[in-house]
N, C-alpha and C positions, 0 to 999 in steps of 0.2 A: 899204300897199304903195307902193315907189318902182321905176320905171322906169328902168335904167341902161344906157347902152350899151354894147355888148360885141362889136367887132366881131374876127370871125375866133375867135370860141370855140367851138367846135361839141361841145368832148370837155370833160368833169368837169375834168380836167386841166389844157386850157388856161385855162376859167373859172377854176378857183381861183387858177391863179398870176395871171391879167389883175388880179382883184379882192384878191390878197394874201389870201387868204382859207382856211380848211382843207377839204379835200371836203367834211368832217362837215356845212359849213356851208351845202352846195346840195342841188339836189330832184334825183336823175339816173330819166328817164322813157325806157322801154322798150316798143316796141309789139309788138301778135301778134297774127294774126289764128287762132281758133278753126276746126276743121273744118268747123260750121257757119256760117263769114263772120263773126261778129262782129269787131270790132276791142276789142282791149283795152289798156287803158293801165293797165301798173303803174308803180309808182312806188315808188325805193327812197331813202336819204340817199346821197348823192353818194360815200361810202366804202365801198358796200353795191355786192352783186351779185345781180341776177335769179335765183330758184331757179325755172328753171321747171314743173320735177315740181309744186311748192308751190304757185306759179300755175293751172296746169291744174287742180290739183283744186280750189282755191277757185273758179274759176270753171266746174266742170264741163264742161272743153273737149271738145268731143264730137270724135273724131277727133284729140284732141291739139292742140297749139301752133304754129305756122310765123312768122319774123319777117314784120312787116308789110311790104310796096311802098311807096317814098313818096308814090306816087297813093292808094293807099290810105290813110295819115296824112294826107297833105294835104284829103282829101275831108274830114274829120272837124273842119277848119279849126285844123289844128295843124300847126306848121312843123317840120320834121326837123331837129336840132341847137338849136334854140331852142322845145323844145315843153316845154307841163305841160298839164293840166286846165284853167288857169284860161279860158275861153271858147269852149272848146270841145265836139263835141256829136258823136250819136251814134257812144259808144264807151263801153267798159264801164271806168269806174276803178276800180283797185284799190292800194291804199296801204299798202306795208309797215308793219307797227308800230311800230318804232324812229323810223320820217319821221315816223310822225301826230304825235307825243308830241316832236317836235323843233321848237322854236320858230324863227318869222323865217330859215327855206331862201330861198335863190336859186332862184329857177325860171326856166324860159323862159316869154319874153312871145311866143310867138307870131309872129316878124315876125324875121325876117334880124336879126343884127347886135344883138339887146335879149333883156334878162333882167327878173326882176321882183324886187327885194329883199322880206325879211320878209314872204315868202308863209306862210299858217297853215292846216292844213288844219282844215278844218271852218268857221272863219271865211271866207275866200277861196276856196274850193270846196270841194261835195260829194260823196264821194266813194264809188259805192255799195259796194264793202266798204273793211272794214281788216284787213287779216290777216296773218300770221308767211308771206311769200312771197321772203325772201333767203335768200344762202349763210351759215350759219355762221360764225361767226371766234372763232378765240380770243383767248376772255376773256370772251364774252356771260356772260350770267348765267341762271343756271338758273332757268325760269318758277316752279317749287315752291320751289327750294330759295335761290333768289339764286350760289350758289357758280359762281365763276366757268370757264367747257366749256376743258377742257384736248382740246388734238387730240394723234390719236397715227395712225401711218400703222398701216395692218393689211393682211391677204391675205384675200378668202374662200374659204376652203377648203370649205363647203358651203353651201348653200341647201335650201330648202323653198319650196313651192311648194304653192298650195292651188285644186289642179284643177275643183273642183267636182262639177255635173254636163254639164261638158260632153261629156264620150265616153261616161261611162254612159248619157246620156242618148240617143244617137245611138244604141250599141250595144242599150239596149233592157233592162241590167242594172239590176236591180233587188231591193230587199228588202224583206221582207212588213212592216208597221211594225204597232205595238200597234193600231194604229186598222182593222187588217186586211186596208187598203187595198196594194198595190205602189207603191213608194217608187224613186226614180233612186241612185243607190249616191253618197255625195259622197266621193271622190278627193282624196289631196293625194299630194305624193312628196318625196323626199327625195336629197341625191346629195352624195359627197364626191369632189372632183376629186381625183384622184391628182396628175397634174400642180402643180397649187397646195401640195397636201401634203408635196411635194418641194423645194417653192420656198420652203415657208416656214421646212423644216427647212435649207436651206440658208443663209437667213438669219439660224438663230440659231448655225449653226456653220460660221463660215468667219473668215478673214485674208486680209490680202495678198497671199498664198501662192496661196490655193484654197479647196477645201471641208476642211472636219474629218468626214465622217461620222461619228456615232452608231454604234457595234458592230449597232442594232439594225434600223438600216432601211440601212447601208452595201450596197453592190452587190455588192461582192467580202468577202470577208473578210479578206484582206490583198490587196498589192501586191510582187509577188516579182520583185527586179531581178537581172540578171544583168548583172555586168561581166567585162568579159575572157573570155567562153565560148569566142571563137571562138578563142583562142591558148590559154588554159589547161582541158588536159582536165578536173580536177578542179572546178573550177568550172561546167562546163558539166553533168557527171557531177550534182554536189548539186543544182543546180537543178531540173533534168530529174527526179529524183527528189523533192524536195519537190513538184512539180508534179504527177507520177504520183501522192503520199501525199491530197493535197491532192483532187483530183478524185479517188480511189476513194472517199473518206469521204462520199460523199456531195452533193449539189446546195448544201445550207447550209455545204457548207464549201469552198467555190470559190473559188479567188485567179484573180487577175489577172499573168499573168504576162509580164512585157516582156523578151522575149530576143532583140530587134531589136539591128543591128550599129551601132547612136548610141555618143556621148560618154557617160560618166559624167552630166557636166552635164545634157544634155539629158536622161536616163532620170530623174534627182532632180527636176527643174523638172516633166517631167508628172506625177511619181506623187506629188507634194506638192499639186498642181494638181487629179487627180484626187479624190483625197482619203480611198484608204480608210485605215478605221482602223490598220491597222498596214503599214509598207513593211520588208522583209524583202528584206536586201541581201546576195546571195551573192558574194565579189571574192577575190584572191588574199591582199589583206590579212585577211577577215574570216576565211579560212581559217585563216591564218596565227595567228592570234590564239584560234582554237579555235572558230571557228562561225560564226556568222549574222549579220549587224549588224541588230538589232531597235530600230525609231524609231516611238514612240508620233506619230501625223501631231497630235492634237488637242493635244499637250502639247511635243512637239519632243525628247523624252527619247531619245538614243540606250544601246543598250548591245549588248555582243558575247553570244551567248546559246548556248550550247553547242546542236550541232546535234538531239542524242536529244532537248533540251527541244519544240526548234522543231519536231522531227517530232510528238511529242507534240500538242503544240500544236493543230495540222493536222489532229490525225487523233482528239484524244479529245474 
């Protein structure tokens, strides 16, 4: 081991640039004190991060993890921003896997302003465990297989949960067990969030625009605009009527109908925004032209749709 000085480094970051060096190439120590007052000291490779879920349970933290005080660090005769293991005491070490099996880390010496080069663990301190206690990155290597962890972002849409006995037990529920004795009932539950299930479907269908709903989970079943109602009777007339067609058939055949006094523009901007599957545009031109103006939202396909189809539509 050599002794170098290193003043003003206190972060991974600034050591590696003071020393020209890669993070890969330092020890980065992380303190916590346990519910029951231990102080712990892990230790990661200087491009790693603390998992403390991972931590806590290699060290069976009773009450969980809290960062440490620097009174507390210091008591344990280790300096804050320039700490590792090497001479220090009462405190539990624990050494990521990746650090143990990385040779000649930078570590801190202890003392303001100093580092310790080609620190080893095992050789230069002992360390009472060593365990898989960082975050993930892509590209690790799979402990079975070698192939290297591809990250992918995800939603949970449900959990499980494995109750126990802790309310049978309270309640007093119980079942008769082959042994003929009464048994506490063991509980787990299960739950799919609606909310998330909504959000994930809306992640796989949207654009720039808005949402695409699906026909099969959409809110509306179309979206029926009305232009020009308030000046042309006829227009006001079919819409009011597809809208009457539309809610007699039924709750699953419900449209959404915008027949607010807006621009054209702004009626397209929300109901492409909104995003049911079909927007269904009643105007003096769609009249004109012999019917409906029908625009798939998921695909952008306009077409003019004679209006007996669209009543159809609506109502079979």
């Amino acid at each position: 081991m050599e002794e170098v000085e290193t003043p003003g480094t206190t972060t991974i970051a600034e050591l590696a640039a003071f020393l020209r060096i890669d993070p890969a190439g330092t020890a980065k120590a992380a303190f916590f004190v346990t519910g029951d007052g231990r102080l712990v000291t892990a230790i990661v490779r200087g491009d790693r991060e603390v998992n403390e879920t991972k931590l806590a349970n290699v060290v069976r933290a009773v009450g969980g993890l809290r960062p440490a005080q620097v009174e507390e660090v210091r008591a344990a005769g280790i300096e804050p921003g320039y700490g590792s293991p090497i001479g220090a005491h009462d405190t539990m070490v624990v050494v990521d896997e990746i650090a143990a099996r990385t040779p000649n880390l930078v570590a801190g010496a202890n003392r303001v302003g100093w580092h310790i080069r080609n620190v080893n663990v095992g050789r230069d301190y002992t360390p009472d465990e060593i365990a898989d206690i960082d975050n993930a990155q892509e590209g690790d290597a799979c402990p079975t297989c070698g192939s290297p962890l591809v990250l992918r972002n995800g939603i949970e849409v449900g959990n499980i949960f494995k109750l126990g006995t802790k309310y049978t037990a309270a309640l007093g529920a119980t079942y008769l067990g082959e042994d003929g004795a009464a048994h506490p009932i063991v509980m787990g539950s299960y739950g799919i969030g609606l909310g998330r299930a909504v959000a994930c479907v809306v992640e796989a269908h949207h654009d720039s625009k808005g949402i695409a709903w699906p026909a099969s989970v959409a809110p509306y079943a179309a979206h029926l605009v009305a232009i020009g109602a308030g000046r042309d009777p006829a227009v006001n007339e079919t819409a009011e009527r597809l809208h009457a067609l539309a809610l007699a058939a039924g709750p699953d055949r419900e449209i959404l109908y915008d027949d607010r006094e807006e621009s054209p523009g702004v009626k397209f901007t929300d109901a492409e925004l909104l995003g049911m599957p079909r927007i269904l545009t009643v105007s003096p031109r769609s009249l004109a032209a012999g019917g409906v103006e029908v625009t798939i939202r998921a695909t952008g396909e306009r077409s003019i749709v004679p209006l007996a189809e669209v009543e159809a539509s609506l109502t079979g």
